[in-house]
C-alpha distance (Angstrom), angle and dihedral (degrees) to the residues before:
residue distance angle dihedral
X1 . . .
X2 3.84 . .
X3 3.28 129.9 .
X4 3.73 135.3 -176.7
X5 3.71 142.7 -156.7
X6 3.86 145.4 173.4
X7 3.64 112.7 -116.0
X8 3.35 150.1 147.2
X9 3.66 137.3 -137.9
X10 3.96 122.2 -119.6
X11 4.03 94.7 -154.6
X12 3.70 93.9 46.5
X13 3.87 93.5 66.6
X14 3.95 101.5 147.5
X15 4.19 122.8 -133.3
X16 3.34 96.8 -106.2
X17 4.23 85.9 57.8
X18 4.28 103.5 -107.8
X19 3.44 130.9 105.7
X20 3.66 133.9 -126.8
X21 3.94 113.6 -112.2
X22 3.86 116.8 -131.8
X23 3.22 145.7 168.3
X24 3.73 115.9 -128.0
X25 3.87 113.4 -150.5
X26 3.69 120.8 -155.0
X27 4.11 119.0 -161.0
X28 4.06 130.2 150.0
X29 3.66 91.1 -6.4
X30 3.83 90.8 -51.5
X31 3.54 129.8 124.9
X32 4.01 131.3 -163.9
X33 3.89 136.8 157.8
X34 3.00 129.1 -120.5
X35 4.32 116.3 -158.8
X36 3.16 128.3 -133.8
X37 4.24 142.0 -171.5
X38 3.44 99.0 -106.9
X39 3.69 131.9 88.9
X40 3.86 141.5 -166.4
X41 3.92 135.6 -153.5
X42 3.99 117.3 -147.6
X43 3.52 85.7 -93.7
X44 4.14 89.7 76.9
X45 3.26 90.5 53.2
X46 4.21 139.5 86.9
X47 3.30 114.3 -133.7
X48 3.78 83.0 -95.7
X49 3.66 88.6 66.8
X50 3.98 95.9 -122.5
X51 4.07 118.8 130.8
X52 4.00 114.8 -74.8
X53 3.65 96.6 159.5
X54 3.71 103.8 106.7
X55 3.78 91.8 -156.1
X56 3.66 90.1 57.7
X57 3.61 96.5 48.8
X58 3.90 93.2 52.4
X59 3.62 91.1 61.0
X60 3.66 97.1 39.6
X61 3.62 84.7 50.5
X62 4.36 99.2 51.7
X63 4.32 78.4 50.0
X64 3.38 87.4 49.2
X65 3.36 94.5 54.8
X66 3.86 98.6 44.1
X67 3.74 94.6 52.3
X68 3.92 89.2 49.9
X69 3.85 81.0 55.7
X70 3.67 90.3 56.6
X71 3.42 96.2 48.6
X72 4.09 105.4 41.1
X73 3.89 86.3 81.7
X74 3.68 97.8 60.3
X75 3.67 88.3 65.3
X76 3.91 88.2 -143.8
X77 4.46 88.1 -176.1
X78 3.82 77.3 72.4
X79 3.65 111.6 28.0
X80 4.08 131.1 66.4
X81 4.02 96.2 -140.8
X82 3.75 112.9 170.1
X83 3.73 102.3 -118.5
X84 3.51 95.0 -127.7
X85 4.07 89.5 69.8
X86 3.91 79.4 53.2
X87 3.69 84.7 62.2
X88 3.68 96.0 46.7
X89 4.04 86.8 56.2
X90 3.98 92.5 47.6
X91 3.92 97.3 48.7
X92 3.25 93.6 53.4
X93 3.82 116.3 117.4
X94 4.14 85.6 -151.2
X95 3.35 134.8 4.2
X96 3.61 104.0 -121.0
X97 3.80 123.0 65.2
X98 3.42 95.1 -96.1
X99 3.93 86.6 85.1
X100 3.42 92.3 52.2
X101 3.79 112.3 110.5
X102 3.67 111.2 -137.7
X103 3.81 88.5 -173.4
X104 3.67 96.4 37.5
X105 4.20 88.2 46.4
X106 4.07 81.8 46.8
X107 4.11 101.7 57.5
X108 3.48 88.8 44.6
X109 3.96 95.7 50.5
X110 3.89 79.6 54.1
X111 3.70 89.3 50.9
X112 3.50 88.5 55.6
X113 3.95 105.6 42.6
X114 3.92 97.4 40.1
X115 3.44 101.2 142.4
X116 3.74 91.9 48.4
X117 3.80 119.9 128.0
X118 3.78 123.5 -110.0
X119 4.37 88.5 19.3
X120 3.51 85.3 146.6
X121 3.83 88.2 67.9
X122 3.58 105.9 55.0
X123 4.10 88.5 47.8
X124 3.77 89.7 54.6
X125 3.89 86.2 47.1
X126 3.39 91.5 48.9
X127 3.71 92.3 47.1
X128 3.66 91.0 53.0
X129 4.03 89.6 54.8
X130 3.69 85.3 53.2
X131 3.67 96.7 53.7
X132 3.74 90.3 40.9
X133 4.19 88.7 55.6
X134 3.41 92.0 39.8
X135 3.76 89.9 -128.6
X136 3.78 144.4 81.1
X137 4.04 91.8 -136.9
X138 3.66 109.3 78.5
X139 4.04 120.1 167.0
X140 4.17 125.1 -151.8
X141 4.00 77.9 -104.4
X142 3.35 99.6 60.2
X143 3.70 83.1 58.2
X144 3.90 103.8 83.1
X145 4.22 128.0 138.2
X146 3.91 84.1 -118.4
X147 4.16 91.0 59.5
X148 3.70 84.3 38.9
X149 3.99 96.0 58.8
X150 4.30 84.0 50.5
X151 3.86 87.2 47.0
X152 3.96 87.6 49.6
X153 4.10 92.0 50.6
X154 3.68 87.0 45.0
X155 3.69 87.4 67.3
X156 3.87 92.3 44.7
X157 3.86 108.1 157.7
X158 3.65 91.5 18.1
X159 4.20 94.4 96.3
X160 3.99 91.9 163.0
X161 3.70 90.8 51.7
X162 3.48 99.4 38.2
X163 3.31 89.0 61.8
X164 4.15 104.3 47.2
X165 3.69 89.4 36.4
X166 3.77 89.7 66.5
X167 3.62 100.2 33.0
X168 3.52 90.7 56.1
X169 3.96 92.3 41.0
X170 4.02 92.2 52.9
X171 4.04 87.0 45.0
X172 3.61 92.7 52.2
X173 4.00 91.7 46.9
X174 3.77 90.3 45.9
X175 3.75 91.2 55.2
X176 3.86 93.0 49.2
X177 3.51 85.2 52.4
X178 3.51 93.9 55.0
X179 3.81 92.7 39.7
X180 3.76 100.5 58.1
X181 3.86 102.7 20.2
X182 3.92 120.8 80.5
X183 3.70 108.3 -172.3
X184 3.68 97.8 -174.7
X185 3.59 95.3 60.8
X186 3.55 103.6 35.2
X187 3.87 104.1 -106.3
X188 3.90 98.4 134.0
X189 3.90 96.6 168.6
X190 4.28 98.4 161.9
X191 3.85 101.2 35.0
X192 3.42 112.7 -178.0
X193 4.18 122.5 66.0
X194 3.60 138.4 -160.8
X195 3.60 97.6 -114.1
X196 4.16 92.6 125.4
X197 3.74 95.3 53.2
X198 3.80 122.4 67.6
X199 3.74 124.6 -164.4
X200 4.46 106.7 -119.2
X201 3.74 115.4 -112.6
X202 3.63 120.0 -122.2
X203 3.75 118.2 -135.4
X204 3.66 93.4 -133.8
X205 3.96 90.1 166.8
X206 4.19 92.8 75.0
X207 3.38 93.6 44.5
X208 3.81 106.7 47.3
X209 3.80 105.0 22.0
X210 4.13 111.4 95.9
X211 3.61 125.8 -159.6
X212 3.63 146.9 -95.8
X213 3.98 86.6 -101.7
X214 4.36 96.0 34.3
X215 3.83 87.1 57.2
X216 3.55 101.9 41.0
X217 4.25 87.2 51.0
X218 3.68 89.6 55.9
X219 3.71 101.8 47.7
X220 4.54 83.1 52.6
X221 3.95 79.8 63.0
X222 3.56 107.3 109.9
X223 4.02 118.2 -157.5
X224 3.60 112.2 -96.1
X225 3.98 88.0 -131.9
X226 3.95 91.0 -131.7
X227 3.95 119.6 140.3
X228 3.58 125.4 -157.6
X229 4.35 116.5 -167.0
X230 3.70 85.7 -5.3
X231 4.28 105.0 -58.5
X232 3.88 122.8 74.6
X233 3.42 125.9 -68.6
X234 3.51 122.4 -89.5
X235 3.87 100.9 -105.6
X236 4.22 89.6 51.9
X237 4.25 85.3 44.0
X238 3.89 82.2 47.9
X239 3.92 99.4 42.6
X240 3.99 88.6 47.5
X241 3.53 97.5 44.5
X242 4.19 88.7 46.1
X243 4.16 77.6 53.6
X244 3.56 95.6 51.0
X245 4.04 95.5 44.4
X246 3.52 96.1 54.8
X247 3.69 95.4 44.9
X248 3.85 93.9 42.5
X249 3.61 96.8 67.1
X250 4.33 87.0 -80.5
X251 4.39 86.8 -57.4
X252 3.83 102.9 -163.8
X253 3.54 123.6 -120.8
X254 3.95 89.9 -102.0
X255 3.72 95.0 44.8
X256 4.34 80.4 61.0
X257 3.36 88.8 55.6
X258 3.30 108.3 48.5
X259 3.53 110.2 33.4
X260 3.51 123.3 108.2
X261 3.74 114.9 169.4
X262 3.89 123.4 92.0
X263 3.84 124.7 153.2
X264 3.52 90.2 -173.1
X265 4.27 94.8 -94.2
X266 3.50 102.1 48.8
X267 3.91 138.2 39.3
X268 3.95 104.7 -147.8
X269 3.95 114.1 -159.1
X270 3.70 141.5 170.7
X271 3.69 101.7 -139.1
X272 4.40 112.5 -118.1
X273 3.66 94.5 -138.4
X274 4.05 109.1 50.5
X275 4.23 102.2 14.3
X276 3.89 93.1 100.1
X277 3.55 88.1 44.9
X278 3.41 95.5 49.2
X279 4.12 136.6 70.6
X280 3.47 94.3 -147.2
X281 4.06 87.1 48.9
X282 4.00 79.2 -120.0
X283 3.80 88.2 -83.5
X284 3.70 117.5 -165.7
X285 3.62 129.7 -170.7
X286 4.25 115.1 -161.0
X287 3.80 123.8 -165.7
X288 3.90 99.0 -136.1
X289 4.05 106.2 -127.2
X290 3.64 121.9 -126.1
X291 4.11 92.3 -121.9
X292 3.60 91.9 59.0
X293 4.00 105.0 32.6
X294 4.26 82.5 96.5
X295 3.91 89.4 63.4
X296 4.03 87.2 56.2
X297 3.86 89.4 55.6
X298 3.36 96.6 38.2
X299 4.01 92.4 53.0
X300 4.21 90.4 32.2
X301 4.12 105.0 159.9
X302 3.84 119.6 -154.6
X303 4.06 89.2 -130.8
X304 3.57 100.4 15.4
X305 3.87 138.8 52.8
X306 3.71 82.3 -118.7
X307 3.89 131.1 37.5
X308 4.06 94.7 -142.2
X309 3.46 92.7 107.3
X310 3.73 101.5 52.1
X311 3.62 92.8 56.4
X312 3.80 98.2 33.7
X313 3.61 138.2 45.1
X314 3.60 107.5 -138.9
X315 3.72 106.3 -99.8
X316 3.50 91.4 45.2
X317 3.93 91.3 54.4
X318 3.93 90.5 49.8
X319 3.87 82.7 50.6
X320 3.63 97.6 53.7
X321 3.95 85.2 48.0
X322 3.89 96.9 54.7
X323 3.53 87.8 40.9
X324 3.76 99.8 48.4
X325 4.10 90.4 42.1
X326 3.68 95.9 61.7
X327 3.61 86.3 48.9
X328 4.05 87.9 51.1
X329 3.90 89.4 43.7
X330 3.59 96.1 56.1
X331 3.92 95.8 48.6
X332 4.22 84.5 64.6
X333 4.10 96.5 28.8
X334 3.29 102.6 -91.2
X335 3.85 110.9 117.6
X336 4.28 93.7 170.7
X337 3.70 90.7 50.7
X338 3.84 102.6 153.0
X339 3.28 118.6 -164.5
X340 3.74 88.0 -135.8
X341 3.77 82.5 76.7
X342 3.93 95.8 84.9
X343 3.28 86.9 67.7
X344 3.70 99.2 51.1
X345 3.43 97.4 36.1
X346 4.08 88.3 56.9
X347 3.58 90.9 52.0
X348 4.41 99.9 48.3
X349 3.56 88.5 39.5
X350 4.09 90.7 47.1
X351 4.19 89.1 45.4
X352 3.78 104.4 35.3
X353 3.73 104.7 24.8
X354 4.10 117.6 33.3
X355 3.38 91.6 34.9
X356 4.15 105.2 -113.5
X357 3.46 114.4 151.9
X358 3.89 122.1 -108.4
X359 3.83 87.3 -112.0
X360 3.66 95.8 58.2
X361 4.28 86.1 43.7
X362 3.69 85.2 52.5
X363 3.70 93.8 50.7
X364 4.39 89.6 46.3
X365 3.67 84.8 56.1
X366 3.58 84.5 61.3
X367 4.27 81.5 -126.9
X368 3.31 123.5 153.5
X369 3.80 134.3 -132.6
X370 3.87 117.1 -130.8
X371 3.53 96.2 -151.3
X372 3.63 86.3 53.3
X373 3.23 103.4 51.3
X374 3.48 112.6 102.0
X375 3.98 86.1 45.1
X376 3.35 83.8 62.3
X377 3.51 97.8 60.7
X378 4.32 88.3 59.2
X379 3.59 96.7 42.2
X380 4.12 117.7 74.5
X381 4.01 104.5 -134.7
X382 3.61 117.6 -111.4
X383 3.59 123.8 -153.6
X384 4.05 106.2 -165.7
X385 3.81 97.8 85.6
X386 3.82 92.2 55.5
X387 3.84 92.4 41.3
X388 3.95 92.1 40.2
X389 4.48 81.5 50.8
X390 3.83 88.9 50.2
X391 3.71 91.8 56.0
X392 3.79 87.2 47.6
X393 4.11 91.5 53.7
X394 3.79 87.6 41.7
X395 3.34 89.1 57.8
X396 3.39 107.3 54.8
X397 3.67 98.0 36.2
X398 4.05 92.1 61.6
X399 3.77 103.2 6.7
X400 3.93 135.4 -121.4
X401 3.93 88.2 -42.0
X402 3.79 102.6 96.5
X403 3.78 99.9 158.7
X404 3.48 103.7 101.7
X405 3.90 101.2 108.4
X406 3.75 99.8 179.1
X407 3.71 98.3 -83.2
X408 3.74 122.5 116.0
């Protein structure tokens, strides 16, 4: 049973001497408040501090009645509904999803998943919605697979965009959905989905991935030996690190960053983008080549494998990379080199060239298989086949020569 009452709170008292107004609901032994935009002086109070101000208590009493009007067809003598859904119901400034603030509902998802990878993304997603609306005020309803195929031609040229915008959009609609919806007890507050409208793919693959000749040009690229504030410029930081990715199994930029185990064979890594998604933390485990062992000595940190993150922060180092790569891709004629494209290029080249099975290319990726997964959680991973298939690719991309280790 809940109950609800106007109060206020004694220790909240605000500088300019008034206190806030709220109604304090009461369910399973729980207790939360709920503000209002009214506001007394010690004069509307007993000496008790509860509400004597008549005026007050009229209009807490009409909201009073309205939110036990909300509430009355949960049936909450019969149903166990976490009282923070109750909440959900009672803020709302309507009770169909038209009230429902997408933008509102989207700051304070960001609120709530700070520290989350990739932020940065969904705000310039968001952004774009904005600008494609022509307003910062966006409700649930606005969100609808027929304004999300006009969004999509909006973006009409812009295939990379096109498809993260969306994603992210349908994500972000999906999670308000779960946030203020609870199915099993009937509180349906944003009722239509997305299910008829699917974000477009990009083929990522034909843009990014290089070939046999493009990555064999930029490995003959010597370093240009220059230093800038004491370390190497960006485009030799860039051309190394494009070096190491591709021979490291296509190791992100992140993974560089961060990792900080090396027994002198192996590099072991939990990979940035799927380990809290993952039970094995997406663990990975990389043979270091003998052409590229030089670059790990070269770029030695005290606490890491690498030193990139004790003379970068991290957005800065993924600046210096972008930067540097378009410097590397225009040397060989590529002027949208990414350095993305290591990775890409390892995996084509693996797959379609030295003959290693799309399995085995999965596993390098360090991907998972979702039929497999529960397999996965008897079997203990082993590393050798990948490794033993990166010495294979190695191979036939620069021959039996492997003795360049990164020094010219």
């Amino acid at each position: 049973m809940a109950t609800l009452k106007a109060v206020i709170r004694k220790d909240k008292m605000k500088t300019d001497k008034t206190w806030n107004v709220l109604i304090r609901l009461t369910h399973a032994r729980q207790v939360r408040y709920i503000s209002t935009t009214m506001y007394v002086t010690k004069k509307d109070l007993t000496s008790r501090y509860e509400i004597k101000n008549q005026m007050i208590l009229d209009k807490c009493t009409d909201l009073i009645r309205e939110y036990r009007k909300r509430i009355s067809p949960l049936n909450l003598e019969l149903n166990d509904i976490p009282i923070d859904n109750i909440v959900r119901l009672l803020k709302l400034k309507d009770t169909d999803e038209q009230g429902i603030s997408f933008t509102a509902f989207f700051a304070d998802w960001c609120a709530r998943n700070s520290r989350l990878k990739g932020l940065a993304n969904y705000h310039t997603a968001f952004n774009a919605l904005c600008r494609f609306f022509q307003r910062r005020e966006i409700s649930c309803s606005d969100i609808t697979a027929n304004t999300l195929r006009r969004f999509e031609e909006s973006l009409s040229g812009r295939m990379r965009s096109v498809s993260s915008y969306t994603s992210t959009i349908v994500r972000l609609f999906n999670a308000a959905r779960d946030y203020y919806n609870d199915e099993d007890n009937g509180i349906i507050l944003i009722r239509h989905s997305l299910r008829k409208y699917k974000p477009p793919r990009q083929n990522i693959a034909r843009k990014r991935s290089l070939t046999l000749e493009q990555i064999r040009a930029i490995f003959a690229l010597p370093t240009s030996g220059l230093i800038y504030k004491g370390r190497p410029c960006a485009r030799d930081i860039a051309l190394d690190c494009f070096k190491l990715s591709f021979c490291l199994l296509g190791m992100n930029a992140v993974d560089m960053y961060e990792v900080a185990e090396y027994d002198g064979e192996s590099i072991c890594y939990y990979r940035a983008k799927t380990r809290d998604r993952r039970a094995d933390r997406a663990r990975m485990e990389v043979r270091v080549p003998e052409m590229v062992r030089g670059l790990l000595e070269k770029y030695k940190g005290r606490s890491h494998v690498f030193n990139f993150s004790e003379v970068f922060t991290i957005r800065n180092f993924r600046g210096a990379l972008t930067r540097g790569i378009k410097q590397v891709g225009k040397e060989i004629g590529l002027p949208d080199l990414q350095f993305y494209a290591a990775r890409h290029t390892m995996a084509t080249l693996a797959a379609n060239e030295a003959g290693i099975d799309r399995w085995t290319v999965n596993l390098m990726l360090n991907h998972t298989d979702s039929a497999l997964r529960v397999t996965e959680l008897y079997i203990r991973r082993d590393f050798r086949p990948i490794n033993d298939a990166n010495a294979r690719l190695l191979e036939y991309v620069f021959g039996k020569n492997d003795k360049n280790d990164g020094k010219e």
